[in-house]
C-alpha positions in Angstrom: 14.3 -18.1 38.5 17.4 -15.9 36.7 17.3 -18.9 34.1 13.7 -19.1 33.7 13.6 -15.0 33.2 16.3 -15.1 30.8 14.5 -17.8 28.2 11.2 -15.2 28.4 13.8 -12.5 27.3 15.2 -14.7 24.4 11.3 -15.5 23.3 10.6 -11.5 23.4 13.6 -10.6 21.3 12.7 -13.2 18.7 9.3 -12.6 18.5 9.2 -8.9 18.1 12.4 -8.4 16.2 11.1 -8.0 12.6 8.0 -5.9 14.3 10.5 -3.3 16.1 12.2 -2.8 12.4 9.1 -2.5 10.8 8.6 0.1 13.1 11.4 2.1 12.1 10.9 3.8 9.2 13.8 3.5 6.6 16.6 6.1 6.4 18.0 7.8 3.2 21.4 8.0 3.4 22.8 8.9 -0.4 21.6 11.8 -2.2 19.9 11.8 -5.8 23.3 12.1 -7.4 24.3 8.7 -5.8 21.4 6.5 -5.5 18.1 6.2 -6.7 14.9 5.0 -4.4 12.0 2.5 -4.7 8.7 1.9 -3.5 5.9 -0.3 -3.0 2.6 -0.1 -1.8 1.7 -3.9 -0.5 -1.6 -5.0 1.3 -2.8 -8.3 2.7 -6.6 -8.5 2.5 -7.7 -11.8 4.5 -10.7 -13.5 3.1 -13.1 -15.4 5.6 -16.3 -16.5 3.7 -16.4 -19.4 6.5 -16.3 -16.8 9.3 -13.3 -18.7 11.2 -12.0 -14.8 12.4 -13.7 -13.3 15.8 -15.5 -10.2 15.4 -12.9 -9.0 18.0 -10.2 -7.0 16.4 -10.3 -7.9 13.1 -8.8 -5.7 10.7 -9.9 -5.6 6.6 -5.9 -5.3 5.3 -2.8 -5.4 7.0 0.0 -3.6 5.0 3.3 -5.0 4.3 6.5 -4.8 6.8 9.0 -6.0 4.1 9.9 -6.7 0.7 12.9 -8.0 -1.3 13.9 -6.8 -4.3 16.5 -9.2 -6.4 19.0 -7.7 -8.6 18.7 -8.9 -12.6 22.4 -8.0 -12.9 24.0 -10.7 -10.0 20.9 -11.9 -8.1 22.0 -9.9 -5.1 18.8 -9.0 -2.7 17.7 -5.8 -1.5 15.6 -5.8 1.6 13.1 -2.8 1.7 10.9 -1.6 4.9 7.5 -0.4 5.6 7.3 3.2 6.1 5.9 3.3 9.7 1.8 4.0 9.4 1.5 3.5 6.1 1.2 0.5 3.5 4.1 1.7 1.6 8.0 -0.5 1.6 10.8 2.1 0.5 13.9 0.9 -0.9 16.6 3.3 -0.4 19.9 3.9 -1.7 19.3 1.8 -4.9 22.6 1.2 -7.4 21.2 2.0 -10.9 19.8 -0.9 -12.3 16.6 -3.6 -13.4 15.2 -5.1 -9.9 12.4 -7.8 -9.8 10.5 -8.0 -6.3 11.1 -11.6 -4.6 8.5 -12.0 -1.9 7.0 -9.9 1.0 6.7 -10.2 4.9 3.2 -9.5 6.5 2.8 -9.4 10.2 -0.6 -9.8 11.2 -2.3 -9.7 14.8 -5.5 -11.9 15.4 -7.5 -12.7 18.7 -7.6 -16.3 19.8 -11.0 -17.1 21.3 -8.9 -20.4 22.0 -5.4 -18.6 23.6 -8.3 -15.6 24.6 -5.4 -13.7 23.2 -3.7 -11.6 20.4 -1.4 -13.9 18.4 0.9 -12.3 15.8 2.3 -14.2 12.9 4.6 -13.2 10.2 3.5 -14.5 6.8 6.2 -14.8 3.8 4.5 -14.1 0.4 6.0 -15.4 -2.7 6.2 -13.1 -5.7 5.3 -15.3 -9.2 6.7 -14.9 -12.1 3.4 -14.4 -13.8 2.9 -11.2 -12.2 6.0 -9.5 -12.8 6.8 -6.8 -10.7 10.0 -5.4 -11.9 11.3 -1.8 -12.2 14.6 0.0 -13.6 16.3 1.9 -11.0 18.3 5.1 -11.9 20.2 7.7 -9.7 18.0 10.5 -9.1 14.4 8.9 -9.2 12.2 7.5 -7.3 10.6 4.2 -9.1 7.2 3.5 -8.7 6.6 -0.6 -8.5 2.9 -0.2 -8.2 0.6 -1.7 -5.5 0.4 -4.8 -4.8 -2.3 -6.8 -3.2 -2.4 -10.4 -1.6 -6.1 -12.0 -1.1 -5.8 -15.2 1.2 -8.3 -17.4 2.6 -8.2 -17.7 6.1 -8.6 -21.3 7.8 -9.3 -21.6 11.6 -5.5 -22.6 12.3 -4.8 -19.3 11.6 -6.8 -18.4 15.0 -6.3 -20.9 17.1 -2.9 -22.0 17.5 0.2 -19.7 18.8 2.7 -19.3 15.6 6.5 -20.5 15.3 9.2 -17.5 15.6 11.7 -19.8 13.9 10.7 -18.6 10.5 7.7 -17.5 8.9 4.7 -19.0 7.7 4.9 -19.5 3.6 2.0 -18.8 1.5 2.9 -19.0 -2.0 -0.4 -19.7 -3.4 -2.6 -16.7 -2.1 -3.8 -14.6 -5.3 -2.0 -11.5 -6.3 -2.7 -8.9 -8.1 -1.2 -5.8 -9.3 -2.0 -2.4 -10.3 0.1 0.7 -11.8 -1.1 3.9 -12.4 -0.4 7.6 -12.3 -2.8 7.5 -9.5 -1.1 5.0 -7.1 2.4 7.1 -8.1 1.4 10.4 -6.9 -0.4 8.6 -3.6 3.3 7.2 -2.8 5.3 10.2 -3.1 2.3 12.3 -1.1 3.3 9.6 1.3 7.1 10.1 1.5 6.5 13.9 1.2 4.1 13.4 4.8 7.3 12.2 6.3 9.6 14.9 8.1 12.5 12.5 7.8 12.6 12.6 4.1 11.1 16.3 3.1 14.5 17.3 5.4 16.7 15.3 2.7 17.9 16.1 -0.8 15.5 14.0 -2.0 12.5 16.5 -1.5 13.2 18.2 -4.7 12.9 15.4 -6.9 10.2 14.1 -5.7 8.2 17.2 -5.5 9.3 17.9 -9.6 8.0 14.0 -10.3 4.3 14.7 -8.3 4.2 17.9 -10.2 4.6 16.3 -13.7 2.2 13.8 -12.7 -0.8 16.1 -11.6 0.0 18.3 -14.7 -0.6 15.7 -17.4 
């Protein structure tokens, strides 16, 4: 029975480990005068013109719980997470520098009219080349990558059978788009300025001075 308990304790732990840190929202740890910050706002929006998802539950987006941002300098990676509630990723405590975002994680949660229960998978997103989401990175700012959206048909696999916790389901071939503007900027910094955690920080001021600039022009 101990045995048996223990292997249902290993399956929780892996299951719900990248869900329990996209629940914690990132922490900023270096001032402006030694880091600079990042953030992207990052959506799945599943498509179903066969109607293979139940009515049950089903959501219209679900919003990014990681992203990876690659270094142009040495090719080191910078893992980023989702700002709990909201569909942005923050990267914090950035060295100055040209980033390009490698792929994104996206947990979603469907019902199974087959399992007659939730199943949550974790999708892994693939960035191309072609749409080129890349941003400089300087001490004292807060970079703005844009908002990112990944449209992916949905297939009745996706419904029916339990996923695999050994790694996440690839999907380099949904379609991506990208949009930039003043618009989506000011939306993300209202969005780290709603969050007690980082209006408390030294990072307030500059990112009050860049939402200023913004709705002024």
């Amino acid at each position: 029975m101990r045995q048996l308990l223990a292997i249902f304790v290993v399956l929780g732990v892996v299951a719900g480990t990248s869900g329990c840190a996209a629940r914690l929202s990132p922490s900023l740890h270096l001032p402006p005068s030694g880091a600079g910050l990042a953030v992207l706002e990052c959506y799945l929006y599943p498509q179903d013109p066969g109607g293979v998802r139940p009515k049950f539950a089903s959501r219209d987006s679900f919003p990014a719980s990681a992203a990876y941002l690659e270094s142009a300098a040495d090719g080191h990676v910078v893992r980023g997470f989702s700002i709990y509630g909201t569909g942005c990723v923050l990267f914090p405590d950035l060295a100055p520098g040209n980033y390009r975002l490698s792929h994104v994680r996206v947990e979603t949660s469907e019902y199974s009219v087959t399992l007659s229960r939730m199943i949550d998978t974790e999708y892994k997103f693939l960035v191309p080349e072609s749409t080129k989401v890349s941003v400089q990175v300087e001490k004292g700012t807060l970079a703005y990558l844009g908002l990112l959206s990944f449209r992916r048909r949905y297939t009745r696999e996706d419904v029916t059978h339990p996923p695999s916790y050994e790694s996440p389901v690839k999907l380099p071939n949904a379609q991506v788009s990208l949009e930039r503007s003043k618009a989506g900027e000011a939306r993300a910094l209202r969005t780290l300025l709603a969050q007690k955690k980082y209006r408390r920080t030294a990072w307030r001021g500059p990112i009050e001075n860049r939402l200023a600039a913004i709705e002024n022009n």
